[in-house]
C-alpha positions in Angstrom: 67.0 130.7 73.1 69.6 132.9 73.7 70.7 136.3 74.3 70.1 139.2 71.8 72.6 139.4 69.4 73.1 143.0 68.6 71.5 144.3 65.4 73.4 147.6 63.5 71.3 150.1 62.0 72.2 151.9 59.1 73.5 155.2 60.5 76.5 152.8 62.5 79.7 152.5 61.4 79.7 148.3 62.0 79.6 146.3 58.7 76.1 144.5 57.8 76.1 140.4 57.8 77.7 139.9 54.5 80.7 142.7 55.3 79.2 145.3 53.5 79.4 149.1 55.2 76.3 150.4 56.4 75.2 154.2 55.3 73.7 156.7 56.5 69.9 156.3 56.8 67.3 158.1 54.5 65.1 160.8 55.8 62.1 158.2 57.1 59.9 161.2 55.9 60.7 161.5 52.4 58.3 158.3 51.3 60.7 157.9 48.4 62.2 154.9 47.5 65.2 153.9 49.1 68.7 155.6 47.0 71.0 153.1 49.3 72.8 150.0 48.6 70.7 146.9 48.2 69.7 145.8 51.6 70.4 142.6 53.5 68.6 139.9 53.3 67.0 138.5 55.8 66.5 134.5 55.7 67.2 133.2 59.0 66.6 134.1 62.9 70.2 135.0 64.8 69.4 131.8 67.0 68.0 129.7 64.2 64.1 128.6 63.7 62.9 127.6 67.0 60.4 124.4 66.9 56.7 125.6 68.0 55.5 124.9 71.3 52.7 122.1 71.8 52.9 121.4 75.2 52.2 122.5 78.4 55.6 121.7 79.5 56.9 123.6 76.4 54.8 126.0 77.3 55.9 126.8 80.9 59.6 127.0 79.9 58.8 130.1 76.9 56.5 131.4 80.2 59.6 131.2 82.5 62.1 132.3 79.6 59.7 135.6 78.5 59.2 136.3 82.4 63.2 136.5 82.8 64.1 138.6 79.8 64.0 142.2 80.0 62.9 145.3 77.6 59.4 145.0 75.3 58.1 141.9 73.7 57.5 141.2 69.8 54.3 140.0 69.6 52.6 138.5 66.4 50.1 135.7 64.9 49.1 134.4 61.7 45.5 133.5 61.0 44.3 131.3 57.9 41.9 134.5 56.6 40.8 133.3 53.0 41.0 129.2 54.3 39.3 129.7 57.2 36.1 130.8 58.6 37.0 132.4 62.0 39.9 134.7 62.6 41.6 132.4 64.8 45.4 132.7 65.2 47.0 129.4 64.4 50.4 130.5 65.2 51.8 133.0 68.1 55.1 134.7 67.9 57.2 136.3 70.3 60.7 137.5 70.9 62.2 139.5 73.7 66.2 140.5 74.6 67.3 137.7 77.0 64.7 135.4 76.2 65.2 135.2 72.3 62.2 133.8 69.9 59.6 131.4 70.7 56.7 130.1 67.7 53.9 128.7 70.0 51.1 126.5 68.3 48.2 127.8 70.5 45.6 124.8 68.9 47.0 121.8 71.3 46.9 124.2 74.1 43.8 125.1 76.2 44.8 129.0 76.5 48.0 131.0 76.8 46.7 133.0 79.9 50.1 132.1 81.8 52.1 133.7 79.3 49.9 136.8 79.4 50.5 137.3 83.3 53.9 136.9 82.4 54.5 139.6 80.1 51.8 142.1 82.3 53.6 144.3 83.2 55.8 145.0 79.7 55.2 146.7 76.7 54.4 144.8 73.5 55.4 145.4 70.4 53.1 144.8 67.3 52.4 145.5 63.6 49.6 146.9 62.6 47.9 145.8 66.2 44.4 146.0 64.8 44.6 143.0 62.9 46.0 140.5 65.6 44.5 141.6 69.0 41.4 140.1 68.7 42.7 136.3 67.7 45.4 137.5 70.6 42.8 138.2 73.3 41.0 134.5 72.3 44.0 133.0 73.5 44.0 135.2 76.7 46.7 137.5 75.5 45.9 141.4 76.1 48.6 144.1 76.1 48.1 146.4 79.0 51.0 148.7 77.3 51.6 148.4 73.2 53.6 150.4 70.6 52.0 149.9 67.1 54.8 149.7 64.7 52.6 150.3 61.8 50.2 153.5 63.3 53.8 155.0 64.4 55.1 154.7 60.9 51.9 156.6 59.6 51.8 158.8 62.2 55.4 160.2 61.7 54.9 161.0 57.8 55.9 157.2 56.0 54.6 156.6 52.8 55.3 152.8 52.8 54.5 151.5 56.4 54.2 147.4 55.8 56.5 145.5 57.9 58.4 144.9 55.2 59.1 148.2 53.6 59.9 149.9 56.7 62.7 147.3 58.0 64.3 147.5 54.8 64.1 151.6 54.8 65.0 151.9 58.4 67.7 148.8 59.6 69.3 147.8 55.7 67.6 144.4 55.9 65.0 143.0 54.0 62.3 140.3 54.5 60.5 138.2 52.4 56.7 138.5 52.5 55.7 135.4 50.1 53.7 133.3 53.3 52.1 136.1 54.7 48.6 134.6 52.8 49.1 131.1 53.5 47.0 128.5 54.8 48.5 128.8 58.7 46.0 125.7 60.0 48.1 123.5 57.9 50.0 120.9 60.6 52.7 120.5 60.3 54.0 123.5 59.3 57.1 123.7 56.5 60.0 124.9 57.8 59.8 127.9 55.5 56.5 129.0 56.9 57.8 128.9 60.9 61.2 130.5 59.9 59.1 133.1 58.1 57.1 133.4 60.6 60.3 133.8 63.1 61.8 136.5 61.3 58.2 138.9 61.5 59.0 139.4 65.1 63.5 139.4 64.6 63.4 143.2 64.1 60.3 144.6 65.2 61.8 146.0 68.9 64.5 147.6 67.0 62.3 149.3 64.5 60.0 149.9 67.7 63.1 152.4 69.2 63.7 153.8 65.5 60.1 155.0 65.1 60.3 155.9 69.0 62.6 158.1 68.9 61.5 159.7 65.2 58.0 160.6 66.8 59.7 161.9 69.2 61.9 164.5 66.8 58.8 165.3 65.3 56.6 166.4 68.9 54.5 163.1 68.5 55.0 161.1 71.1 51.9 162.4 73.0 49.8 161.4 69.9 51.1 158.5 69.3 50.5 156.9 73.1 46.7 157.9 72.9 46.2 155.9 69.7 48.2 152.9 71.2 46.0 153.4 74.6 42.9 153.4 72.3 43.6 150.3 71.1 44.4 148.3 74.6 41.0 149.6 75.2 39.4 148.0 72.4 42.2 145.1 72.4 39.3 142.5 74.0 36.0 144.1 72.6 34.0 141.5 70.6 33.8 143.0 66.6 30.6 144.8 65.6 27.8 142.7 64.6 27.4 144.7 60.9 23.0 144.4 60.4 22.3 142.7 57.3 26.0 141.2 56.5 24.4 139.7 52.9 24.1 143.0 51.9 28.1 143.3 51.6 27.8 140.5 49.4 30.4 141.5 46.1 28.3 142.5 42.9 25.3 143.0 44.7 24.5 146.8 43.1 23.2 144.7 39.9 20.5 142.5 41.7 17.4 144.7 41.1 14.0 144.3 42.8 13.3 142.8 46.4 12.1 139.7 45.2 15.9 139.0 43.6 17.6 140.5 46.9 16.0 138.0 49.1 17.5 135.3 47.0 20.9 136.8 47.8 19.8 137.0 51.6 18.8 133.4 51.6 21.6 132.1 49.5 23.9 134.0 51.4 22.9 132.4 54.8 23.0 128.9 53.8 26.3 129.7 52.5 27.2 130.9 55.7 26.0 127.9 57.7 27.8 125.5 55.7 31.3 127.8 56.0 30.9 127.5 60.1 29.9 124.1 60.4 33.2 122.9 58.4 35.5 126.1 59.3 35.8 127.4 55.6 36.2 130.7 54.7 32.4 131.1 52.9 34.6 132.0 49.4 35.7 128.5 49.3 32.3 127.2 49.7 30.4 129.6 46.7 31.7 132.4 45.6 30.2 135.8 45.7 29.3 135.9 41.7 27.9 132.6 42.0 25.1 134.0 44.7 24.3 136.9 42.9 24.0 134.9 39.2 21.6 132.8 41.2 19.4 135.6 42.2 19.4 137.1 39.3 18.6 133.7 37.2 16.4 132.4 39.9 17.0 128.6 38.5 14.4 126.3 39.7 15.9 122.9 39.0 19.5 121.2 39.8 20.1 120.8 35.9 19.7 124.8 35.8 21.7 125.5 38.9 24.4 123.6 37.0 24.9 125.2 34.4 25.5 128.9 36.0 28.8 129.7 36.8 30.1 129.1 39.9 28.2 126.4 40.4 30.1 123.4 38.4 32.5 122.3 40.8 32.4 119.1 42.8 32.3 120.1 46.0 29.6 122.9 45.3 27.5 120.2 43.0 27.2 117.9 46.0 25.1 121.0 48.1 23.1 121.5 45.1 20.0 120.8 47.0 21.2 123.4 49.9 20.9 125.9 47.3 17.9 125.1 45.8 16.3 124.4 48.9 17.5 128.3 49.8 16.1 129.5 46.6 12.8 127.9 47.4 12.6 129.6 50.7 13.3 133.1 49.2 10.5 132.0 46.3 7.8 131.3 49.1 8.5 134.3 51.5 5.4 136.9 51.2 5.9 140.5 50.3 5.8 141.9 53.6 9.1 139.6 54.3 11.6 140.7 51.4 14.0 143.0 52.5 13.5 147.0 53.1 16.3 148.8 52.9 17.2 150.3 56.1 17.1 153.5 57.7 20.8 154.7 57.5 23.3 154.9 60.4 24.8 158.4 60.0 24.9 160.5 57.2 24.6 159.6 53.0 27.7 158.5 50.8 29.6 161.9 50.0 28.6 162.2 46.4 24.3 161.9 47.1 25.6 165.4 49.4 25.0 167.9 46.8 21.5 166.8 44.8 20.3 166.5 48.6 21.8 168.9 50.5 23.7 171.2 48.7 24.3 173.3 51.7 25.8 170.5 53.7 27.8 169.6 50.6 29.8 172.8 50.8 29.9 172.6 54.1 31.6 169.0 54.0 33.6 170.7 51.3 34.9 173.4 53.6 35.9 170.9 56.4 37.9 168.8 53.7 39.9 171.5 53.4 40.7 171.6 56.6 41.6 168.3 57.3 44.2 168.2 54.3 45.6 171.3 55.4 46.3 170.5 58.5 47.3 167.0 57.9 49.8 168.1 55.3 51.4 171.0 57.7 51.5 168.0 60.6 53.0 165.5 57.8 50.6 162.6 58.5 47.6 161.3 56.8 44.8 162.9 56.5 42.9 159.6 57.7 45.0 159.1 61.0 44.1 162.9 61.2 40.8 162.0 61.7 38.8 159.3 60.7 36.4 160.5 57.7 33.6 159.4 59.1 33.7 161.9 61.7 34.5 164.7 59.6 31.2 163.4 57.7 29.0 163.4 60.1 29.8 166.4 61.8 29.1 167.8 58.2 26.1 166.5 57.8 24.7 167.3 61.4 26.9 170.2 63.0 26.1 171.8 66.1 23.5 174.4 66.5 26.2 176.8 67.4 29.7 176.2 65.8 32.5 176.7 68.3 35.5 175.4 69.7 33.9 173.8 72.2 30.9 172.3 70.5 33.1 171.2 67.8 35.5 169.5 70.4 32.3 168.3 72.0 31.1 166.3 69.0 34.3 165.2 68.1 34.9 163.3 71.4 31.4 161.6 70.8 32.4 160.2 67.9 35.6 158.9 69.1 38.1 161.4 68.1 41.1 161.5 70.6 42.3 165.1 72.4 44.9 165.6 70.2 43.1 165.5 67.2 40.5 167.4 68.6 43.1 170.3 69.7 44.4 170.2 66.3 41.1 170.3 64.3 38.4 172.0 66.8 39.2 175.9 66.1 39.2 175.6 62.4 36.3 173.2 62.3 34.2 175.6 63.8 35.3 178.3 61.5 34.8 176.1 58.6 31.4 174.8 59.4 29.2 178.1 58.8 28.4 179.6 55.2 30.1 182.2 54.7 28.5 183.6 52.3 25.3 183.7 54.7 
């Protein structure tokens, strides 16, 4: 590892890597495509592809090296989502100025807890945080201070904000995206899958300063640290146990009757205990058309099982008796244990508003308009405005009285930070009572 090598951005008169003059920068607002010169591309880290760490010795040498360096820290992992069945990070990137990059294989390893009271005190840099902090906190790696690369981008007005699109808009270089859905518990890993995985954290503290200092131009900074301190607080909070996961299950809208629905539930479960106990993701094991043919068939033999789609190959053949075994227990269960629907959290889907409540449809109506207003005259999206679910619910259950206050109030209780509520709260309450009452 060695010391940063100095990247140019596109509104500095130094040539890019191949000689080329760099020019101005596009207005990161516009959302447009990109009028400029075709960019760089990016195929290799300034120091070359480090080799990952799988050792505790390896280990306390990045500790020592990430401790020394100096300004934030690049911080990313890659999962096996679609291979896999937990979120696990298989890989864990890093790269700070003075310390260069290190790839660390976190599955030899027992935690990476040293590393995280290493880099306590500094500010890390991610993309699109959400994603990796829980896998990170598994390892023992929380951010006490982060800057989402992502949730900046969106909050300062860009259209495109993946990784990919905003490096290329913003420094002139481009990266290549074609392993971001690969099979990361592979060992060993290609070469092409660690560089790859290298260059994800090569630019991210210099697109970090970039979108720093544009949410600063634009008033934003204030907004943007209490969405990055929302997220530190939720970086270690175990993920919401959803009640009745099977009903998620894809196509499940044409399985009729509560008889058919608990074949889902029961086929959906044994699915789901086969995924854990050999770490699949439970797509590989059946997919989601195959459960929901099999409710709807209800076969009662393996030759019958067979022959419904889904259910031919090899690997899902040998568990033919798990399913039928399944499909049996759903076929015994009495009526008072099929499933009920449940009482719902919160208010209906949007477009059940007006046959039920026509009042509160207008009234969601009204508050719609609001939020789009104000997200276009704050050039952000209307969903980082606000998250809709708030709007909804506020909608669907305002306060008795409608003012700023109450408004703010109820806001807050949902989750809604202080500058959205400053934003939204006055014309909320305006918008919330008929008007032509």
């Amino acid at each position: 590892m060695t010391d940063e090598a100095p990247l140019r951005r596109r509104d500095e008169p130094e040539p890019a890597g191949d000689g080329r003059p760099l020019a101005e920068p596009p207005d990161p607002t516009s959302g447009g495509p990109d009028p400029l010169p075709a960019s760089v591309p990016l195929t290799a880290p300034r120091e070359g592809t480090p080799r990952p760490v799988e050792t505790e010795t390896e280990l306390a040498e990045v500790v020592a090296k990430m401790a020394a360096g100096t300004g934030p820290v690049a911080v990313d992992a890659e999962r096996a989502s679609g291979y896999r069945y937990t979120q696990r990070a298989y890989l864990v990137q890093l790269r700070r100025t003075g310390a260069g990059t290190a790839l660390i294989d976190p599955m030899p390893l027992d935690d990476l807890r040293t590393l995280d009271a290493a880099l306590a005190e500094s500010e890390w840099v991610l993309h699109a945080a959400s994603q990796d902090l829980a896998c990170l906190a598994e390892l023992g790696l929380k951010p006490r201070r982060l800057f989402d690369t992502e949730l900046a981008a969106r909050l300062a007005g860009f259209e495109r904000v993946g990784l990919a699109a905003l490096t290329e808009q913003l420094l002139g270089f481009s990266l290549e995206k074609h392993h971001s859905a690969a099979d990361w518990s592979t060992r060993p890993l290609p070469e092409s899958w660690l560089t790859y995985a290298a260059l994800d954290v090569e630019l991210l503290t210099d697109l970090r300063d970039l979108l720093a200092a544009e949410l600063d131009r634009q008033g934003k900074t204030a907004w943007a640290a209490e969405e990055f301190a929302a997220l530190v607080a939720s970086a270690d909070r175990p993920p919401r146990v959803r009640p009745d996961p099977w009903r998620r299950t894809s196509g499940i809208h044409r399985v009729r009757g509560a008889r058919a629905q608990s074949r889902v539930r029961s086929l959906w479960y044994a699915r789901d205990g086969v995924a854990a106990r050999r770490d699949s993701a439970p797509g590989r094991v059946l997919p989601d058309s195959a459960i929901v043919a099999a409710a709807e068939q209800d076969p009662k033999d393996e030759r019958a099982l067979l022959a419904i789609p889904g259910f031919g190959g090899r690997s899902v053949r040998r568990l033919a008796r798990v399913w039928l075994d399944a499909l049996d227990e759903a076929r015994a269960l009495p009526d008072d244990a099929l499933p009920v629907n449940q009482p719902m959290d919160g208010p209906p889907p949007p477009h059940r508003w007006a046959e039920r409540d026509p009042v509160a449809a207008a009234r969601l109506a009204r508050c719609r308009q609001v939020v789009v207003a104000t997200a276009e005259a704050n050039n952000l999206p209307p969903e980082n405005l606000i998250s809709p679910d708030y709007v909804r619910r506020l909608a669907w259950s305002p306060p008795d009285e409608a003012t700023s206050q109450t408004v703010g109030d109820t806001l807050r209780g949902f989750g809604a930070r202080n500058w959205q509520v400053t934003l939204l709260a006055d014309q909320l309450a305006e918008a919330l009572p008929d008007p032509t009452a």
